[in-house]
C-alpha positions as CSV (number, residue, x, y, z in Angstrom):
1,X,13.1,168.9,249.5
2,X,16.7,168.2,248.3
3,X,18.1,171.3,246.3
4,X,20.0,169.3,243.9
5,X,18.2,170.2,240.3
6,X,17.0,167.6,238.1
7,X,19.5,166.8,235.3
8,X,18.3,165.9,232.2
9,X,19.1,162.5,230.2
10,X,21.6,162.5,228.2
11,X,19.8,160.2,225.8
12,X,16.0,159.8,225.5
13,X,15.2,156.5,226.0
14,X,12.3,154.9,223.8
15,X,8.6,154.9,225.5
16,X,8.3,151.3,227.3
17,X,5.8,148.7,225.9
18,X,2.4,148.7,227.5
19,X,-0.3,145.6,228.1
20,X,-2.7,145.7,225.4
21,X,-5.4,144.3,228.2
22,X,-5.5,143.7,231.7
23,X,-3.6,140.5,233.1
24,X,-3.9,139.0,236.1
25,X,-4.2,138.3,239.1
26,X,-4.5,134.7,237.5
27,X,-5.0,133.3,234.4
28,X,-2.1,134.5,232.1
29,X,-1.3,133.3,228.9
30,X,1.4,131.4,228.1
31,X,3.5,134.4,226.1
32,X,2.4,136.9,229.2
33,X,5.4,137.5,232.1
34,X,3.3,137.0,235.2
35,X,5.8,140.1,236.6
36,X,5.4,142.8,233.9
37,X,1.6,142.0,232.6
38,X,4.0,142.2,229.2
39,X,3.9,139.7,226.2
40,X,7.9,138.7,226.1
41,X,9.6,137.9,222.8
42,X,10.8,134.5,223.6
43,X,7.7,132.6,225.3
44,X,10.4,129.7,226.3
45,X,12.1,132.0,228.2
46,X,8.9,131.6,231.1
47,X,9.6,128.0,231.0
48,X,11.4,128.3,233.5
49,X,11.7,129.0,237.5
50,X,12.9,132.9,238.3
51,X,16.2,133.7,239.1
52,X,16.9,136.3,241.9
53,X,20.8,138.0,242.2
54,X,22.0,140.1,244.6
55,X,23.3,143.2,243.6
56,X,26.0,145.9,245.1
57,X,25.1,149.6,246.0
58,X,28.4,150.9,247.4
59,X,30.7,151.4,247.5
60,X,30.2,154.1,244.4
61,X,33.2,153.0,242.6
62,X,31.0,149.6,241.7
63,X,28.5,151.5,239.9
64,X,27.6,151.6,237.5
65,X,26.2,147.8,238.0
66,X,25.3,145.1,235.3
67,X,22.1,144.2,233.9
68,X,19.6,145.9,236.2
69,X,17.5,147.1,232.9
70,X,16.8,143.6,232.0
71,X,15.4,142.5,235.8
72,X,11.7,142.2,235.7
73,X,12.0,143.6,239.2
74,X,14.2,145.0,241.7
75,X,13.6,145.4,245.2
76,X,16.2,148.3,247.1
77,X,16.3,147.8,250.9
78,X,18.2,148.8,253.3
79,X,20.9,146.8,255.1
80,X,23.4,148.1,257.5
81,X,25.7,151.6,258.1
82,X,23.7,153.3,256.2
83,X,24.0,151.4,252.9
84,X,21.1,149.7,250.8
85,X,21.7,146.6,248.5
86,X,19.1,145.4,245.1
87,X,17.5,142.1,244.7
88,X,17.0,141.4,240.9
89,X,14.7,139.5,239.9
90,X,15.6,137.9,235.9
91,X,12.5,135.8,234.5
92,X,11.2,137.4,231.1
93,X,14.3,138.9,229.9
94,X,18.4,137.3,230.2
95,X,21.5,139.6,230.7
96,X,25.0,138.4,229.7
97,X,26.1,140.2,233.0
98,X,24.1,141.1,236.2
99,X,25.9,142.2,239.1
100,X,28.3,143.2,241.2
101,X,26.9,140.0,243.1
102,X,27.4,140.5,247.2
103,X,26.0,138.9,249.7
104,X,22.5,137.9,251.4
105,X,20.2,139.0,254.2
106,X,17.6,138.0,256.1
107,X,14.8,139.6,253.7
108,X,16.3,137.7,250.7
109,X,14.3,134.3,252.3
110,X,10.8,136.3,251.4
111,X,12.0,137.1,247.7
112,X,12.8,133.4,247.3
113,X,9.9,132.0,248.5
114,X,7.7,134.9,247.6
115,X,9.1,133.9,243.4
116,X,9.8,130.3,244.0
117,X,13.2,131.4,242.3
118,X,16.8,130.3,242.6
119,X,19.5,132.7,244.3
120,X,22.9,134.0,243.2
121,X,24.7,135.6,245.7
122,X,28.0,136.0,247.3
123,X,28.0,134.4,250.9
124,X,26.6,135.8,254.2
125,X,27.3,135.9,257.3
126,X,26.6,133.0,260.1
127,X,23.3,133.4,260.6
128,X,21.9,134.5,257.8
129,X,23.8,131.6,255.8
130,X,22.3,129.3,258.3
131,X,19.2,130.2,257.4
132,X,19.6,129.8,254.0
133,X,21.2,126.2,253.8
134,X,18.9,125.0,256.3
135,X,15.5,126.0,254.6
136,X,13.4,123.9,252.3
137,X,14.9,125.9,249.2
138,X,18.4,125.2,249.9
139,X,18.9,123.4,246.4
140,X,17.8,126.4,245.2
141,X,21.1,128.8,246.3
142,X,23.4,129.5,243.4
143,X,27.0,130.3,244.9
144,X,30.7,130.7,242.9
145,X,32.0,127.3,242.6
146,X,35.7,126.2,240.7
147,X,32.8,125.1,238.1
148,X,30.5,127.4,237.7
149,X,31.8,129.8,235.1
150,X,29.8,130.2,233.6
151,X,27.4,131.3,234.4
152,X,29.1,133.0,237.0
153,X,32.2,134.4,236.3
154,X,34.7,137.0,237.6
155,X,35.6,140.1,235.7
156,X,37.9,143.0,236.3
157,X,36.9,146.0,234.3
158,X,38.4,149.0,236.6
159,X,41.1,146.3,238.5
160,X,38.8,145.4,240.5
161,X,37.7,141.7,241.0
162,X,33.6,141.4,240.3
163,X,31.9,138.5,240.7
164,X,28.4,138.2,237.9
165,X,26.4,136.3,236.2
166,X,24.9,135.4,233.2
167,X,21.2,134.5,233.0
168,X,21.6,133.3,229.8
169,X,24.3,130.6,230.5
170,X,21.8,129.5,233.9
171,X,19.5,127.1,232.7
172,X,22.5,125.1,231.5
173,X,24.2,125.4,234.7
174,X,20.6,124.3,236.3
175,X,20.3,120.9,234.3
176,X,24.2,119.8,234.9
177,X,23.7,120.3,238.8
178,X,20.0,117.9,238.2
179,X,17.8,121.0,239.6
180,X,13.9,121.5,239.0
181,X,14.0,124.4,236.2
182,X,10.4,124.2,235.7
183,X,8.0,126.9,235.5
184,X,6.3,127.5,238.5
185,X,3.2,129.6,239.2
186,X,3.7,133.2,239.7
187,X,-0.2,134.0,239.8
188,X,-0.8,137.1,242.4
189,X,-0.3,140.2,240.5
190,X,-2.7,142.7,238.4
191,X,-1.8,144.5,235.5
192,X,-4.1,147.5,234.0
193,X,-3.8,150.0,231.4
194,X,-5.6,152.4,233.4
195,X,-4.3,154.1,236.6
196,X,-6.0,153.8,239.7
197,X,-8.4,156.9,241.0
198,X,-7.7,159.2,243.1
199,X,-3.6,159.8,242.4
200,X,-2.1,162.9,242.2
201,X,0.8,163.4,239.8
202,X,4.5,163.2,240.5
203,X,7.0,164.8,238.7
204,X,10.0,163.5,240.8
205,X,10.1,161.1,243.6
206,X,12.9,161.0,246.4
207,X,13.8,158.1,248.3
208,X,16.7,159.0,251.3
209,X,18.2,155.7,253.1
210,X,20.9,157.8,255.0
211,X,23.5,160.4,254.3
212,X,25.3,158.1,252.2
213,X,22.3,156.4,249.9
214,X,19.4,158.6,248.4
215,X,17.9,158.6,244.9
216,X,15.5,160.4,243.0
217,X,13.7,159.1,240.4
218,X,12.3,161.6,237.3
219,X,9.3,161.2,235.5
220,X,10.5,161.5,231.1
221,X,7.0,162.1,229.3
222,X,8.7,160.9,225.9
223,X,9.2,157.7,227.4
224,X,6.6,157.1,229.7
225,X,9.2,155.8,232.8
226,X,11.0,157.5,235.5
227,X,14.7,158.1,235.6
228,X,17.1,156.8,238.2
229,X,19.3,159.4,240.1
230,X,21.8,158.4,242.7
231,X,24.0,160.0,245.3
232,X,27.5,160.9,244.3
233,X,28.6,162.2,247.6
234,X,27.7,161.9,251.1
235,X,25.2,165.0,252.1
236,X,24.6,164.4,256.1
237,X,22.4,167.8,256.5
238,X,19.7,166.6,253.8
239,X,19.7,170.1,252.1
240,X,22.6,169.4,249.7
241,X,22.1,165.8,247.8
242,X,24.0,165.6,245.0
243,X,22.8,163.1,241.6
244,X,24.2,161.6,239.2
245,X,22.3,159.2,236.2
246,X,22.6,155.7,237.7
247,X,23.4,153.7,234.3
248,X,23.6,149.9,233.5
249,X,27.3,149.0,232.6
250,X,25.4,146.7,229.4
251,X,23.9,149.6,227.8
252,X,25.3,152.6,228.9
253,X,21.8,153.6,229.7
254,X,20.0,155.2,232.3
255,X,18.3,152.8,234.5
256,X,14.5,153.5,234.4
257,X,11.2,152.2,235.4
258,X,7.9,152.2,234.1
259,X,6.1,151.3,237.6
């Protein structure tokens, strides 16, 4: 395994809320996010279809990004030259800034469909924008317009020029540009208090892409959740990763996850 030691959060974050009964995999109430099994604090917030942004990995000067604490989900994956990319997906919870927002791949089409969401991203190339434009969901793709701040706007915190978005501001966005906003079924997944048999605990889990993207995640007892760690420099033996807490630019805190 990866000698880098575990460092410790600088902060303890507070233990993540837990379903009070098991949800799913149909049947949830009204007030219950069909993608956390979690009663949300704004029910009218689910009245709604999903949005899914695309998200920026590298280069490490981006990080760290906007708003992935508030996704319900995020999917890493990787894409090309040893490089991966997140697909966020916003539905129970808004963030007044989510990105850096880059562009879309092929996979991207499975996440739309998959959440009957709409899609912020930043372009793609030929084929893969072909795709997009020329599927049954094209009204669905959310690009920068001269218009469209907000919700998406550019900002330039480090003098560079970011493009993001805020979840918030969509639904307005949504109804000027005539789109169906309305909330879809999201049946399909099953949420339990208790863990399935037969695990075996896990302290620390390590996920290498290439010499250029690996993370480790940490479990913190006091909050229940794993910790994110990211690469901070290239290590092309695999015998000397180096971490550093990956943090959301909203909060300053360290990104974690429950599941």
């Amino acid at each position: 395994p990866p000698t880098s030691p575990p460092v410790p959060p600088t902060d303890t974050p507070t233990a993540p809320p837990t379903p009070q009964q098991s949800y799913g995999p149909t049947g949830f109430p009204s007030d219950i996010n069909p993608l956390t099994g979690l009663q949300v604090a704004d029910a009218s917030l689910l009245e709604r279809r999903p949005v899914i942004i695309k998200i920026q990995n590298l280069p490490r000067d981006s990080r760290p990004q906007w708003g992935l604490s508030s996704a319900d989900l995020v999917f890493e994956y990787y894409t090309e030259f040893g490089t991966t990319r997140f697909a966020a997906v916003y539905y129970g919870e808004n963030t007044p800034q989510a990105g850096p927002i880059r562009s879309a791949r092929f996979i991207d089409v499975n996440f739309i469909r998959g959440y009957k969401a709409f899609f912020v991203f930043g372009s793609a190339y030929e084929g893969v924008y072909s795709r997009l434009i020329n599927s049954e969901f094209s009204n669905r793709l959310i690009l920068e317009q001269p218009n469209s701040c907000p919700p998406l706007c550019r900002v330039e915190p480090t003098g560079h020029n970011y493009l993001v978005a805020d979840t918030g501001k969509m639904n307005e966005y949504l109804a000027s540009r005539r789109l169906d906003n309305s909330r879809q079924n999201l049946d399909g997944m099953l949420f339990d208090q208790q863990a399935p048999q037969g695990g075996s605990p896990a302290s620390t889990v390590y996920a290498r892409f290439s010499s250029a993207i690996f993370n480790r995640w940490d479990y913190d007892p006091a909050s229940g959740s794993y910790l994110r760690f990211s690469d901070s420099q290239n290590d092309t033996t695999g015998q000397n990763e180096v971490y550093a807490p990956l943090l959301d630019r909203n909060t300053g805190e360290q990104i974690r996850a429950e599941n």
